[in-house]
C-alpha positions as CSV (number, residue, x, y, z in Angstrom):
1,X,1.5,-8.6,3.4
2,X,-1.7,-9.4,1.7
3,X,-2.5,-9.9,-1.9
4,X,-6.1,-8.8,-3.5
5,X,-7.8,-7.9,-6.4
6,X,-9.1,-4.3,-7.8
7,X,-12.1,-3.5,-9.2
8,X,-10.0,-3.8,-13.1
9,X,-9.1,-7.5,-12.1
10,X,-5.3,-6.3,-11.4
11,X,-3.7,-8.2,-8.8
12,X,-1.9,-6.2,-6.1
13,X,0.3,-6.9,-3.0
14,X,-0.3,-4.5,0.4
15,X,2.1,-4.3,2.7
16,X,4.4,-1.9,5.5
17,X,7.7,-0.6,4.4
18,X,9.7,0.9,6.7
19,X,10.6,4.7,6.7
20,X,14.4,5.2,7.9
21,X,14.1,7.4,10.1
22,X,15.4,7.7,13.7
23,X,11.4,8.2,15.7
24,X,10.3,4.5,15.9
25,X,6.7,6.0,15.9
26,X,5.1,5.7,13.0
27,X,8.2,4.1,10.7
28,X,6.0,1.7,9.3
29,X,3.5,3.2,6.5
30,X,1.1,1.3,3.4
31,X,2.6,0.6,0.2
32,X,1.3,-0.9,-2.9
33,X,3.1,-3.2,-5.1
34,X,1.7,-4.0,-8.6
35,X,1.9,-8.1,-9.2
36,X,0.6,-7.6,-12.7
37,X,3.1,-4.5,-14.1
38,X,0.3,-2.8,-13.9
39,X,1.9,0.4,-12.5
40,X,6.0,0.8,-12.5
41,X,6.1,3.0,-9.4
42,X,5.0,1.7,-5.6
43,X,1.7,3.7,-4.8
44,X,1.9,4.7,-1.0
45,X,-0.3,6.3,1.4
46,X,2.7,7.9,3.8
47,X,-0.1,8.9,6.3
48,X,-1.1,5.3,6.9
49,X,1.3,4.8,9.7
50,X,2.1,2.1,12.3
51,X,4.6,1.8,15.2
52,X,5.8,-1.7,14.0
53,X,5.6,-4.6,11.1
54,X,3.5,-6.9,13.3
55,X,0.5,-4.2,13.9
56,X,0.5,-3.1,10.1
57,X,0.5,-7.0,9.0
58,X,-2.4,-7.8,11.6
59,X,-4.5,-4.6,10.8
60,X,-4.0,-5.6,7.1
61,X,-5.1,-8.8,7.6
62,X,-8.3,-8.3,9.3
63,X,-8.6,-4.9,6.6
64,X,-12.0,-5.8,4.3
65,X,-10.9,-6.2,0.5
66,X,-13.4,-3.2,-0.3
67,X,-11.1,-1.2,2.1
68,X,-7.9,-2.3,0.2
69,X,-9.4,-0.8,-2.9
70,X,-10.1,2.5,-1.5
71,X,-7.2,2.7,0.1
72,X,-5.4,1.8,-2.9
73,X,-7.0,4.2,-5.1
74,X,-6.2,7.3,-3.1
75,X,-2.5,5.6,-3.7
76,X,-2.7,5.8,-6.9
77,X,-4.2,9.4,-7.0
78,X,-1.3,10.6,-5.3
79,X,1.5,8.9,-7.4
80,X,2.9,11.5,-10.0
81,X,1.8,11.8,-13.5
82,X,3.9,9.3,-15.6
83,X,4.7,7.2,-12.7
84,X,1.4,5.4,-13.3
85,X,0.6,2.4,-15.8
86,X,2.3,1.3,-17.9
């Protein structure tokens, strides 16, 4: 997991959660998690995939902050309207 900062100062959490589903390739995939209440439902980019936990935590932690943002942004452009803040 990795914590970081958006461009409105809100302070977010990126990390893997795990898809249940029987194909271990690509179960892991990037989720957001609001630290402020910014934003009640977890943004997640589903086509952000990895084959386990340890390569999404060490791509996220070499991942520039800038790319977080992005990232995080197309997240939040994909989350329903009135699933967003709060």
């Amino acid at each position: 997991m990795r914590e970081f900062v958006d461009e409105q100062g809100r302070r977010w959490r990126a990390g893997a959660r795990r898809e249940p589903v029987l194909d271990f390739k690509g179960r892991w995939y990037l989720a957001f998690q609001s630290l402020d209440g910014a934003v009640e439902v977890e943004p997640a980019l589903r086509d952000v995939r990895w084959n386990s936990r340890q390569t999404a935590e060490r791509t996220l932690a070499t991942m520039a902050e800038v790319e977080l943002c992005r990232r995080l942004h197309w997240a939040l452009g994909r989350t329903p309207v009135g699933a967003g803040s709060s």
